[in-house]
N, C-alpha and C positions, 0 to 999 in steps of 0.2 A: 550484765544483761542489757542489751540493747533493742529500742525500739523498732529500728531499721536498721539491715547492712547491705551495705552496696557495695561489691568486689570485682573490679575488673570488666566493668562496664561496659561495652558499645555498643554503641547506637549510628547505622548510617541512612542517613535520608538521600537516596537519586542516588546512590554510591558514593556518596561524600559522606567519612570520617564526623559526625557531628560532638559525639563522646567516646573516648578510645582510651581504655583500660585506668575507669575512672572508680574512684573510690572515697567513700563515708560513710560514717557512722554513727547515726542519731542516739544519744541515752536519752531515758526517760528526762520528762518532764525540757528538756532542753531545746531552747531557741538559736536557731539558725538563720541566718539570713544568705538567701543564694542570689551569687550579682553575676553580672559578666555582662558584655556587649551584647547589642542584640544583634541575631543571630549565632548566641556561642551556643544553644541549647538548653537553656532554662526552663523552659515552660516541657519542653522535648521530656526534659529530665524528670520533672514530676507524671508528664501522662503516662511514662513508663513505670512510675512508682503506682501508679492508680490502677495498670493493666492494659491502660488505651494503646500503651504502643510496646512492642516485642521487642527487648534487646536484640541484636545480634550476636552476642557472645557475654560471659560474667553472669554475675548474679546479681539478684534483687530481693530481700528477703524478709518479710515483716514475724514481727514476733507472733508464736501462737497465741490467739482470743485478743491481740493487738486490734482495736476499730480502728481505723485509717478515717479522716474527715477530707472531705474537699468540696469544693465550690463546682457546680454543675456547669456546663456550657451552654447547656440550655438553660432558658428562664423558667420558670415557675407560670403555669398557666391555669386556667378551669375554673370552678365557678365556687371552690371552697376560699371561706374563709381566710385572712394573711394569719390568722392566729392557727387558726386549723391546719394551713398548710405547713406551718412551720412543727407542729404535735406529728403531723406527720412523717417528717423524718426519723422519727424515733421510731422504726417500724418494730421492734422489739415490744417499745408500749403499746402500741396501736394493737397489735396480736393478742397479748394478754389481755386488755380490756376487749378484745372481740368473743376469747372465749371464754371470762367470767359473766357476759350478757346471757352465754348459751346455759349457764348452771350446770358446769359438769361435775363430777362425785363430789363429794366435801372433800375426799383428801386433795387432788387435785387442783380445790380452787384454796386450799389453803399454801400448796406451793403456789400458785398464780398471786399471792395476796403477797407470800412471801417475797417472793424475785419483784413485786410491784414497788416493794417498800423500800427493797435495795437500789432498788435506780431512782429510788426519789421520785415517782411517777406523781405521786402528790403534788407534788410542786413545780410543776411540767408547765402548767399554765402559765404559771408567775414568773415561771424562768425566759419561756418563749416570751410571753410579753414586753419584759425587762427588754431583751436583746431587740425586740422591735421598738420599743419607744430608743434606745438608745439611736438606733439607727432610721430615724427619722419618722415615724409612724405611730399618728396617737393613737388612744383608743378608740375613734370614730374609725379613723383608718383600719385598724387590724380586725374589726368587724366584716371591711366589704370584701368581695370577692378580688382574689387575685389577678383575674382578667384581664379586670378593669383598670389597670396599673400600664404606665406605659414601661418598654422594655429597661431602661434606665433604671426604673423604682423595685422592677419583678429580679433582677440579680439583685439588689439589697436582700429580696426577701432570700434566695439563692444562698448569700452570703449569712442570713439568721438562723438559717438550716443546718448548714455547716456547723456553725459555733454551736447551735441549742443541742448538737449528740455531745457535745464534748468531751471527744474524742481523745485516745490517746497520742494518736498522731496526727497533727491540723496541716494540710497543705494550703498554700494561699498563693494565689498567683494574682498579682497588681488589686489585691482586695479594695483599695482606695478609689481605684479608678472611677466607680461611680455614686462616689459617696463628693456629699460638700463638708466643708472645713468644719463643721459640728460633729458628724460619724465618723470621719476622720480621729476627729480627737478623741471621740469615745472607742473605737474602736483600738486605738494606742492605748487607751487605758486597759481596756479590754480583754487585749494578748496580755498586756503586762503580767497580770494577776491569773491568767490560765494557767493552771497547774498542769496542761499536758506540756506535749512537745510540738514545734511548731518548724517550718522549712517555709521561710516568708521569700517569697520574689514583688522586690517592688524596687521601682523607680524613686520613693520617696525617702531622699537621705536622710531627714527629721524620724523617719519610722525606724529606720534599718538602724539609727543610733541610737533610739531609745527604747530599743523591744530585743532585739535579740543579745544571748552573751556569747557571739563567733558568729564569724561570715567565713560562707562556703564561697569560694571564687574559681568561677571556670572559664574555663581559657583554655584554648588550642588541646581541648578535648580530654584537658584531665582538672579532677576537684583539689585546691589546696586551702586547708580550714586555718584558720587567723581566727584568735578569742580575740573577745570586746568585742565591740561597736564598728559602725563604719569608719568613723573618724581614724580608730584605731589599726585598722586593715589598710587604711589609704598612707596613714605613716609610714608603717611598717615595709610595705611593699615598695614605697618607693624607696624608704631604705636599703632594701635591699636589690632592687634597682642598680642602684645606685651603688652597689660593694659591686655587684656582677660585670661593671663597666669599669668599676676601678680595676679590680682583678684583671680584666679583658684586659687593660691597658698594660700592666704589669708583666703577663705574658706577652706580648706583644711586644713591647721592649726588649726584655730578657729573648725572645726570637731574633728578634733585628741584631742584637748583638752578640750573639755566638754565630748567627750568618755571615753577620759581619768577618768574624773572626778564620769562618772556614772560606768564607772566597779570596781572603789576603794571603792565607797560607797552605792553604792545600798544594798549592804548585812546588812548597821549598819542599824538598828532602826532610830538612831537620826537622818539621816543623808535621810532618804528614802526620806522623801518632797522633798526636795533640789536635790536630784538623779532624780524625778520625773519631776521636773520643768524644769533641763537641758534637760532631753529626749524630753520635746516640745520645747526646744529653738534649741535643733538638729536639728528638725522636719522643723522649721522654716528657717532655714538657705536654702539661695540661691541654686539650684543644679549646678555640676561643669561641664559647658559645653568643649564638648570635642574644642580643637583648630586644628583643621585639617588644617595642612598646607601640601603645594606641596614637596614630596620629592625632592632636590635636584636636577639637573642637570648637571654632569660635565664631559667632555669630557679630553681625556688623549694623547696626541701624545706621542709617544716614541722617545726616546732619542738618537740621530743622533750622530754617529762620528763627529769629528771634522775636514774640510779638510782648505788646504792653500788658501787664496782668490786672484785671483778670482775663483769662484766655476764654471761660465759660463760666456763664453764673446763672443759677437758677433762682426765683423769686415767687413763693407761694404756687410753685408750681405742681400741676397732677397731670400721671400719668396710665396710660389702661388703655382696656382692646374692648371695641363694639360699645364705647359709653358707659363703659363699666373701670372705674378708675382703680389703679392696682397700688398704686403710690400718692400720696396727697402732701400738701406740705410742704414742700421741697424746698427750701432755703440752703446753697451751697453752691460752691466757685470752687475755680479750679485756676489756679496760676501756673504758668511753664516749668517749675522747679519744680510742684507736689507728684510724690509716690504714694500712692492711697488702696486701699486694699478693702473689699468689701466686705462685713462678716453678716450673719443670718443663712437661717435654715435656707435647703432649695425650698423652691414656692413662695420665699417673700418678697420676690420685686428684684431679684438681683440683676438678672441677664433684662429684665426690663428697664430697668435704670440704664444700662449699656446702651442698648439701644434707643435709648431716648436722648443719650448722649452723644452716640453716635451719627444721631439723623435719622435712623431706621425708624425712627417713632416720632412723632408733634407731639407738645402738652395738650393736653385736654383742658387746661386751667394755665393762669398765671405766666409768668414772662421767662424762657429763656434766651437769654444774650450770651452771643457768640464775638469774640474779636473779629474783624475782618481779616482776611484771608486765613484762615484758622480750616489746618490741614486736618482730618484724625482719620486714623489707622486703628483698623477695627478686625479682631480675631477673635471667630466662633469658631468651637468643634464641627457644629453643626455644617460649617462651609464646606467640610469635604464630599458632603451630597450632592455640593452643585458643580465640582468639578468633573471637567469632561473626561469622562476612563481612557477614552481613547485619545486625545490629546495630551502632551508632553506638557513640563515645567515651563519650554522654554517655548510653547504655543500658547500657551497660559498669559506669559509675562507680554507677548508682543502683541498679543488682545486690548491688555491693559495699560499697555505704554505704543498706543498706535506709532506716533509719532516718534520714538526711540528706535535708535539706530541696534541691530543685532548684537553688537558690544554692550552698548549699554542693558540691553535684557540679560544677558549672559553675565553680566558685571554683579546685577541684583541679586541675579539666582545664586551665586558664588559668596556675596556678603552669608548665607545661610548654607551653607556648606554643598550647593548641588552644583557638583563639579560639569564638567564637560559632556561626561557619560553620561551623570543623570539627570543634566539637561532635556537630552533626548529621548529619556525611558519612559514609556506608558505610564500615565498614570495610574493605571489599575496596577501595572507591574511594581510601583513604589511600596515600600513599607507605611505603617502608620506614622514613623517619626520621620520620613521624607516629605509626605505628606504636609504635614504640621509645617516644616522648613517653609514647603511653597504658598503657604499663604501667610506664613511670618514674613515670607519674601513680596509678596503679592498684597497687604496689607500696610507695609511701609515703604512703597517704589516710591511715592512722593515725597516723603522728608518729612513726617506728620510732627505736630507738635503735641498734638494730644495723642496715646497709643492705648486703646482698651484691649487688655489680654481676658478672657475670659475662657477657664480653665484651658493654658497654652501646653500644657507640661505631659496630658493624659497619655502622650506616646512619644514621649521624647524619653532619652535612657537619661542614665543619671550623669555623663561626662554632657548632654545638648543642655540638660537642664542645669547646668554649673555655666556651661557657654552663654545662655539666655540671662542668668543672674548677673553677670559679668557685663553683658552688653547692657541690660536695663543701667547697670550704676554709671555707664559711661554716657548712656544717651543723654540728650539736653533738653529732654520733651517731659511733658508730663504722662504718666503713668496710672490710668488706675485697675486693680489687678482683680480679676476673680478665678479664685483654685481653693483644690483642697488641700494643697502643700503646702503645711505649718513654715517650712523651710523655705520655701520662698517667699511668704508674706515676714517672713522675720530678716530676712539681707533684703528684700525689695522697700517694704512700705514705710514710711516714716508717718503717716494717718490713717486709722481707721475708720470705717464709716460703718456704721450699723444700720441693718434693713430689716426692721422690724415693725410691727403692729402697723403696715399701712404707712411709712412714712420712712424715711434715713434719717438718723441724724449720727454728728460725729460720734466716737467712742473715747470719752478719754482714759485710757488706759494700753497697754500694751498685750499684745499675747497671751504671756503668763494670765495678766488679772483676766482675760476672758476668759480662758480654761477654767481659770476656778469659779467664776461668775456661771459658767455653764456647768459646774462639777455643782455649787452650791445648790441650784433649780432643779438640777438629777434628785440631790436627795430628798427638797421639797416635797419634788413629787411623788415620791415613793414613799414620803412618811405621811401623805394627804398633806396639811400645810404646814409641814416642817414638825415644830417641838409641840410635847403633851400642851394640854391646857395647866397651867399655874406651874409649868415647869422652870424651871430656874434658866436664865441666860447662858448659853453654852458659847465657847470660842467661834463654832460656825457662825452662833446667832450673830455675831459682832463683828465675824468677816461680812454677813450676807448683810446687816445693816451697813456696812463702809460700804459696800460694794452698790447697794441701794442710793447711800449719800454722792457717791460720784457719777451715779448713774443721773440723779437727781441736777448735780449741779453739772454734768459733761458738756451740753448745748453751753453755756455762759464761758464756760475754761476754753472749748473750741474757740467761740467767739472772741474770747482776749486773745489767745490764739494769733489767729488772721488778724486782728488788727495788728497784733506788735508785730508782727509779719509784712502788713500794711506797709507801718508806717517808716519800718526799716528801710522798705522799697522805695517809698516817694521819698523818702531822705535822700538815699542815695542819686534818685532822677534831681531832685533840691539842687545836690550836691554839684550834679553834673551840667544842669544849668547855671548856677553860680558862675561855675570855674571859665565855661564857652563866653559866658558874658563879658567876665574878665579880662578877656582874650582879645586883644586890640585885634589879633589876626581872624578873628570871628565873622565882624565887619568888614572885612574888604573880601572876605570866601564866599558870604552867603548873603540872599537879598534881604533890603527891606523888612519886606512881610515876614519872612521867618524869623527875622530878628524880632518883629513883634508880636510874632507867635510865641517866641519861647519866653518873650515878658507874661504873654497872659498865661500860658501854661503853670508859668510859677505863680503867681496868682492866685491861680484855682488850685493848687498843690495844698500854698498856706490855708486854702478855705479848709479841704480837704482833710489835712491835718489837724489842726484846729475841731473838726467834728469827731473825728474819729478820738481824740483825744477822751473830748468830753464824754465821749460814749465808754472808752474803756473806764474812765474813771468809775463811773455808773456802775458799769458791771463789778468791777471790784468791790463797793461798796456791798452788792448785791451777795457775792462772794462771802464777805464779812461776816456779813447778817446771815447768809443760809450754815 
């Protein structure tokens, strides 16, 4: 018994082929994950599972009394409640409780009471709620009207609706896309434990490895299903890849040398049979299918001067809009080496921090210092509003680089894969991940040494966002990242920073320990404050007190941190003065003055050192004691 079956599928958009005699079959309860290039027809694939779009040929077939779930295109609007509107997807409840208000016979409101009780209508409230606090929405929030929500927050509600019928068959197309890295994660948890069946399309390889068990892959218009994970599918296929090219080779040998064989002897007499014979074992031989693979994707930053660290530090600094401060506190530096990754709910300061990092914002409070000539390269989603539609990639790049010659604009556009052709194509004609390219392109034409990405990934597929991971570990700048992709904050970030309660501070801990630090505060919440009164210590209580204890001492751990980090560094400059000094050829290369500059530099190093010393000491002790 299957949930869905799809047989022989087409689908063509403008008379192009999009899916052509494609086939799967969803069982119960089972998770899927659908990938392919964009453009291969994924999203195609589910509108036609939902009705929006008509095959051209094959079948599509959901089981009888099968609910089908999906995510609306449009947002959620009007003046009901986030908790009301999401009860309201259940229009099956909503009906029964409209006609037990009207009192009709007893016998019929005793089936009405009955069917109430089979769907758990009871608990309707507490389920919608749950699914909205997870995805970001307290109970002040799920009170006000959904209007008043900007479009971004009204699909979260779109996306509670979906989940709260839960359904037997869930379709999700880029569900992530406008969630941050806390619904993100609760949302992975989420699927996990849904007892339906799920067809997930997303860009986020962290989600597709740990939620579905088989990926559907389409390509050149037909489905081929691979169990496991993605990780598992990406082996696999290359594996076999990689047989279809040995094989090709193998034929093709085995060709060349029975050709071989008939153009030396076709001419003798003796030898005609045996020429003959080979021309049908030619004939016979396998043909050599082409292996079409994906060209490449790879992304290029350019290559940043080098400045002294720190490159940016912030000191008791605050920041906020119209005198109203959103961040206060702000103690934190950034050296050319650090990968640092933002975590905290939307709404706490994060894209404000960016741009106040960025220059886009002044403190309102306290001092930050900048190294001189300190470049940064700065990507918001929001920038593709202020691109001109009707201007090119490559009108873009020669706006911004007046003074660069047509090579070198076309030089940048191409570090980010827009070739020659899509140089010159309309920006409104661009996809959303060409888009993204031109201001990944447009964002670092100078050579930044600081790069804010602020969720960079939302329309990039999962081979740009493997290219963009690749280029981050090569770049030589620092990095600080805001997304909701677990997967890219775990190969990009080596520091986390937390944007919470009106302030950042470091995180020490890793990924994992935030998951469960934000898994442990889920349950809090839901059990009011956690354990009965006089109830015995449980294993959570003892996680959520470590977790408490590190939270407690994290600011002191960061701080020994950056000093040993420090003091690594001036060692090394120590070092490197030392050895210049030594260098009889020092003096006769360079004047004077700089000779007696790099005396006092050292100088103020050993001051330097020497402070920082005693302060780590300090904090160690401090360490001790807590």
């Amino acid at each position: 018994m299957t949930v869905l079956a799809i047989r022989d599928l087409t689908i063509r958009i403008a008379g192009r082929p999009l899916l052509e005699g494609a086939d799967l079959a969803v069982d119960p309860g089972r998770k899927i994950g659908l990938v392919g290039r964009n453009g291969a027809g994924k999203s195609t694939l589910l509108r036609a599972i939902t009705g929006e779009v008509q095959p051209d040929g094959g079948e599509i077939r959901l089981a009888a009394r099968a609910r089908l779930g999906h995510v609306a295109q449009e947002a959620p609007a009007g003046t009901a409640s986030l908790l009301e509107t999401v009860l309201a997807a259940d229009e099956e409840r909503a009906a029964l409780l409209a006609e037990a208000e009207r009192q009709p016979e007893p016998a019929r409101l005793a089936e009405i009471h009955d069917r109430l009780i089979a769907i758990r209508a009871d608990s309707a409230p507490a389920r919608a709620a749950a699914i909205l606090a997870g995805l970001g929405f307290d109970a002040a929030a799920q009170a006000r009207p959904v209007g008043g929500f900007s479009g971004g927050w009204r699909m979260r509600v779109a996306l509670a609706r979906a989940l709260f019928l839960e359904p037997d068959l869930l379709l999700l197309d880029e569900p992530t896309n406008h969630l941050d890295l806390e619904a993100a994660l609760w949302l992975e948890g989420w699927l996990a434990r849904f007892p339906g069946a799920v067809i997930l399309v997303s860009h986020d390889r962290g989600l597709l490895e740990r939620v579905p068990d088989a990926i559907a892959h389409l390509d050149r218009g037909r489905i081929a299903l691979y169990p496991g994970g993605f990780g598992n599918f990406a082996r696999v296929r290359a594996e076999r890849l990689a047989q279809q090219r040995a094989q090709n080779e193998r034929v093709a040998a085995e060709r060349a040398r029975i050709q071989a064989f008939v153009d030396r002897f076709r001419a003798k007499a003796t030898k005609a049979r045996q020429a003959q014979s080979r021309l049908k074992a030619l004939e016979r031989l396998p043909p050599i299918e082409a292996v079409v693979e994906d060209a490449p994707v790879r992304f290029d930053f350019p290559e940043p001067a080098d400045l002294p660290p720190p490159i940016l530090a912030l000191s008791r600094a605050a920041v906020g809009y119209d005198g109203r401060a959103v961040l206060r506190d702000l103690d934190l530096w950034l050296d050319q080496e650090d990968r640092v990754a933002l975590l905290g709910a939307n709404g706490n300061g994060k894209s404000t921090l960016a741009k106040l990092l960025a220059g886009r914002l002044d403190p309102m409070a306290g001092e930050l210092r900048r190294a001189p000539r300190l470049r940064v390269g700065y990507f918001a989603q929001h920038q593709t509003e202020e691109l001109d539609p009707r201007g090119t990639p490559l009108s873009h790049m020669r706006a911004a680089l007046p003074r660069a010659t047509e090579t070198a604009c076309r030089a940048q556009l191409a570090r980010f894969g827009l070739d020659a052709d899509r140089a010159e194509t309309e920006v409104a004609s661009l996809s959303g991940g060409e888009k993204a390219r031109l201001l990944l392109a447009l964002c670092t034409r100078e050579a930044p040494q600081l790069l804010i990405l602020d969720e960079p990934t939302n329309h990039l597929d999962l081979d740009a966002r493997e290219a963009l991971v690749k280029a981050l570990a090569e770049f030589r700048g620092a990095v600080l990242l805001i997304t909701h992709d677990p997967h890219l904050v775990e190969l990009v970030a080596d520091r986390l920073w937390l944007v919470a309660d009106g302030t950042v501070r470091p995180f020490d801990g890793d990924l994992d320990e935030y998951r469960a630090l934000l898994a442990e505060r889920a349950r809090a919440a839901a059990n009011g404050n956690g354990t009965k009164p006089d109830a015995a210590p449980t294993r959570a209580d003892a996680r959520r007190d470590r977790a408490e204890t590190r939270a407690a001492q994290a600011p002191l751990r960061a701080r020994v941190k950056e000093i040993e980090a420090l003091l690594e560094r001036l060692g090394r400059e120590a070092a490197l003065i030392e050895s210049r000094l030594g260098d009889p050829a020092t003096y006769a290369r360079f004047k004077p003055e700089d000779i007696a500059w790099a005396g006092t530099r050292r100088a103020a190093i050993a001051r330097e050192v020497e402070a920082l010393e005693a302060e780590w000491l300090e904090l160690q002790e401090r360490l001790e004691a807590a």
